[in-house]
N, C-alpha and C positions, 0 to 999 in steps of 0.2 A: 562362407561360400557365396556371399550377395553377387561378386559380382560376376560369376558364374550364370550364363542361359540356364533358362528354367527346364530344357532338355538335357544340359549339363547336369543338373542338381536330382534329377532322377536317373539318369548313369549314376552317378556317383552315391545316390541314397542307396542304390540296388549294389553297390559294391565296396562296402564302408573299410573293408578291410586296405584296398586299395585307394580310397580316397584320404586316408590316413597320409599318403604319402605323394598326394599331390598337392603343388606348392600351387596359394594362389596368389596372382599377380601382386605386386607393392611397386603401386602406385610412386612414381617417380624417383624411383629406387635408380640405381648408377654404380654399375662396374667398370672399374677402371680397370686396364687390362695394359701389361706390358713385358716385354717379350726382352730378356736380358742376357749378354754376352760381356763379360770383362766391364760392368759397367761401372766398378767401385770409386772409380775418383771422380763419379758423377752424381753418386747419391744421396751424399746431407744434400744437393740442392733441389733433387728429386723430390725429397719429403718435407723438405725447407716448401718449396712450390705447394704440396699437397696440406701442410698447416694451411696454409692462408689462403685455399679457397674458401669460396664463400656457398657455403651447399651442407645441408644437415647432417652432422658426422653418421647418426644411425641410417640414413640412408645410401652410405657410400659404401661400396663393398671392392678392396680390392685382389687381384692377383697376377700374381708374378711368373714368368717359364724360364727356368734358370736353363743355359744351353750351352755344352763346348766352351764353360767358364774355368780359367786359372789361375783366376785371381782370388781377391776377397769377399767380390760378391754374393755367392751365397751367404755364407756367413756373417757380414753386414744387414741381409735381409732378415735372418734369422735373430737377429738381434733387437733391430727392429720392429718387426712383430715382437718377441717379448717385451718389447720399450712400452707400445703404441699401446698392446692388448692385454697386457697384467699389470705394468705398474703403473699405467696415466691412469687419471681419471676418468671415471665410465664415461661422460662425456664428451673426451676425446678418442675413444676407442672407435673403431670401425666397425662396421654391420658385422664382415667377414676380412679377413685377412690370408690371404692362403699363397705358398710358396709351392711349386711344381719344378721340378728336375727331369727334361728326357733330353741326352744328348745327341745330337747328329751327326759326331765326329765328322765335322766340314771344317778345313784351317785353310783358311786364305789370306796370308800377310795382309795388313791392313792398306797398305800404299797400293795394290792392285784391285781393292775392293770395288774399284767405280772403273776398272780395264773391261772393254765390253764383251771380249771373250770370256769372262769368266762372270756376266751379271745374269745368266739365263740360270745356270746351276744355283748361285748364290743367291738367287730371288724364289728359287721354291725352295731352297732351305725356309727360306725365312716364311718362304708362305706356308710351309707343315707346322713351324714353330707357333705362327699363329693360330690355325687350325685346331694344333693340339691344345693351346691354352684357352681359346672359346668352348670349346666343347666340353671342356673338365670342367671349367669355373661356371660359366653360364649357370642359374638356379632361377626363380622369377625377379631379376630384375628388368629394369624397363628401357631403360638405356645402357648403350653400352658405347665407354668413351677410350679409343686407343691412343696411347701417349709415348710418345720417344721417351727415354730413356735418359738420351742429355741435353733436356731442355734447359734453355736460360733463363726465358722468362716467360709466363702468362699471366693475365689480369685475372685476381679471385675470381670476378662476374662473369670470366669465360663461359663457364657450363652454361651458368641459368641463361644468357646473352643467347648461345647456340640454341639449346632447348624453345626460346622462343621462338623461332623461326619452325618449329614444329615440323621439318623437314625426316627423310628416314635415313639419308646420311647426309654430312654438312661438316664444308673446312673450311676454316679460316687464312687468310693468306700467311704462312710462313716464311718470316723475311728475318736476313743476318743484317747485323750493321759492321762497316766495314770502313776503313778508311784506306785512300787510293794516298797515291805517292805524293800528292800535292798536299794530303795531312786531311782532305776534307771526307767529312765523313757522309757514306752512301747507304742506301736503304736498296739492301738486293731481296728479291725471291730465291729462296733457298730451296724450295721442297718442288720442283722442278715435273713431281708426278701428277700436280694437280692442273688438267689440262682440256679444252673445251676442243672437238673436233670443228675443222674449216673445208669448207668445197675442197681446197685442196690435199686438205691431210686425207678427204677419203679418196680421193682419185689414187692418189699415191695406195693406200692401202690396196686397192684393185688391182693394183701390178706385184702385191708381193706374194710369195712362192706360199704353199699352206703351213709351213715348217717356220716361216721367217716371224725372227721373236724383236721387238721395238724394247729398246729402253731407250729415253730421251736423255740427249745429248753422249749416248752410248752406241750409238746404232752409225751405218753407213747411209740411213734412207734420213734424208732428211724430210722431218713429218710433219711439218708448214703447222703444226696444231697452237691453238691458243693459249698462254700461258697466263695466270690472273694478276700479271703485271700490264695485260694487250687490254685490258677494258677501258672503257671509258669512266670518269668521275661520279657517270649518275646510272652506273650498273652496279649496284649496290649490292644483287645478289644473283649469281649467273649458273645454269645447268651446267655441268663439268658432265666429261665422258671421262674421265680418269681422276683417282684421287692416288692420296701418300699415304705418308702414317705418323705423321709428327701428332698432331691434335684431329683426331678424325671421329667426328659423335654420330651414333648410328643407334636406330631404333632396335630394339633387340630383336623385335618382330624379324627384322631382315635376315639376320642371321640363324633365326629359328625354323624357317623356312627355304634353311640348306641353304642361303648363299653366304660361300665363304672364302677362303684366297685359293685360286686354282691353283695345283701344283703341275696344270698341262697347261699347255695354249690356248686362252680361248680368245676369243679375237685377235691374236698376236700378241697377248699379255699376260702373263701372272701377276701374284698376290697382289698389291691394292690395285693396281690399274686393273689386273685383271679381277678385282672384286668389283670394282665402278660398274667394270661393264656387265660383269653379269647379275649383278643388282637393278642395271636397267635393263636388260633381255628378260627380268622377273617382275617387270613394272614397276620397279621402285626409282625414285627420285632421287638424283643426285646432284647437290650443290655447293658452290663456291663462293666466300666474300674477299671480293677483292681489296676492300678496304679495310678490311679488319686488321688490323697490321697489330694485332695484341701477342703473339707469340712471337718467340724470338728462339731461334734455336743456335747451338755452340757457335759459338767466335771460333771467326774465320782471321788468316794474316791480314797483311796490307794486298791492298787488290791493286791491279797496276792498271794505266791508264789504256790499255790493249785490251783489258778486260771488258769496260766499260764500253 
């Protein structure tokens, strides 16, 4: 109990039966956290990724929210864990390993997924999915780091890299590489939620009705906001008012103190943008490196020259 207040440690002396079962903090401990649909022909690269960071296998704990899956991933997961946590070696085993199932019977063909009539329902799916998996898994660890599902690539030194910036939530730029009809290869921003407000994105917000919901590049308002592609070379590390969820590292504190992915409107937003903001309406800090170009998320086709 050290590092428990000395008023803490007398609650808790006067009530041993109960302090049996309070968990105390561990110290630089990291749950990974992700949130899965049909995601089976993305996951030896998933755990491929998760070998080779670089971060104390006993201090990494993760879990999984299997959802509206019809594939093999459940059972990939579950295999998995038996791989990771009985037959490797101790070593290699994880803190915790934990797999969770609640469906939300929501089926939306995947070619409509990014249609903006249908991105307000589909984004609090996703933001109860998340919801329900922080609050099951959470125990005392100390960060807590949420990760796509089909990522490509991030550098092992991701975690400890973010952790240093000791911020209470923090994203890295996520960018696809692509090549355009001419054969040359381009470096896009991908995750298109991570976004800093400008004079005129909030003007624009002034004008919209209390009901009207924003997704970018989904929406009919166009919302002039800054995307962490519009920085300059020697902004190295910038306050966002919206983040994504590809690689998003969040102190746990934040979320232990109820802010989680809205499944209503709240400033025009749900789940992560609407967790941005109301992480800062709860004083906490939220930031973006535009440079950090270390994650790469699924290959995209050929990008044509209209794109550009």
């Amino acid at each position: 109990m050290d590092s428990f207040s000395k008023e803490s440690r007398k609650v808790l002396n006067k009530n041993k039966d109960y302090a049996l079962q309070t968990l105390d903090p561990d110290d630089d401990s990291l749950l990974i956290l992700t949130p899965f649909k049909n995601n089976a022909k993305h996951l030896f690269r998933y755990f491929e990724l998760l070998d080779a960071l670089d971060y104390p296998r006993d201090k990494v704990s993760l879990a999984f929210l299997i959802s509206d899956s019809t594939d093999q991933t459940q059972k990939m997961l579950i295999e998995a864990k038996k791989l990771y946590q009985e037959q490797s070696p101790e070593d290699m085993r994880f803190k915790r390993f934990d797999i969770y199932r609640q469906d939300f019977f929501y089926d939306l063909p995947r070619e409509k997924r990014h249609w903006y009539e249908y991105q307000r329902d589909r984004r609090i799916v996703i933001a109860r999915a998340r919801n329900y998996l922080w609050t099951r898994a959470l125990e005392n660890e100390q960060w807590v780091l949420w990760i796509d599902g089909d990522l490509e690539y991030y550098q092992p030194s991701t975690v400890r890299d973010l952790m240093a910036y000791n911020k209470d939530v923090i994203v890295p730029n996520c960018v696809i590489h692509r090549r355009n009809d001419k054969g040359e290869m381009k470096v896009i921003v991908y995750d298109r939620n991570a976004w800093q407000e400008t004079p005129k994105s909030l003007e624009m917000i002034k004008t919209l009705k209390e009901d009207d919901f924003l997704a970018e590049g989904n929406t009919n308002h166009v919302t002039h906001r800054k995307y962490l592609d519009n920085f300059a070379e020697n902004e190295t590390m910038v306050p966002l008012d919206g983040v994504g969820s590809t690689f998003t590292l969040v102190k746990s504190r934040v979320h232990r103190s109820g802010v989680g992915f809205p499944t209503w409107l709240f400033q025009h937003q749900v789940e992560t943008e609407g967790f941005a903001k109301l992480a800062k309406a709860n004083g906490y800090g939220v930031f973006g490196l535009p440079y950090y170009h270390k994650i790469h998320a699924k290959r995209l086709a050929t990008l044509h020259s209209a794109d550009i």
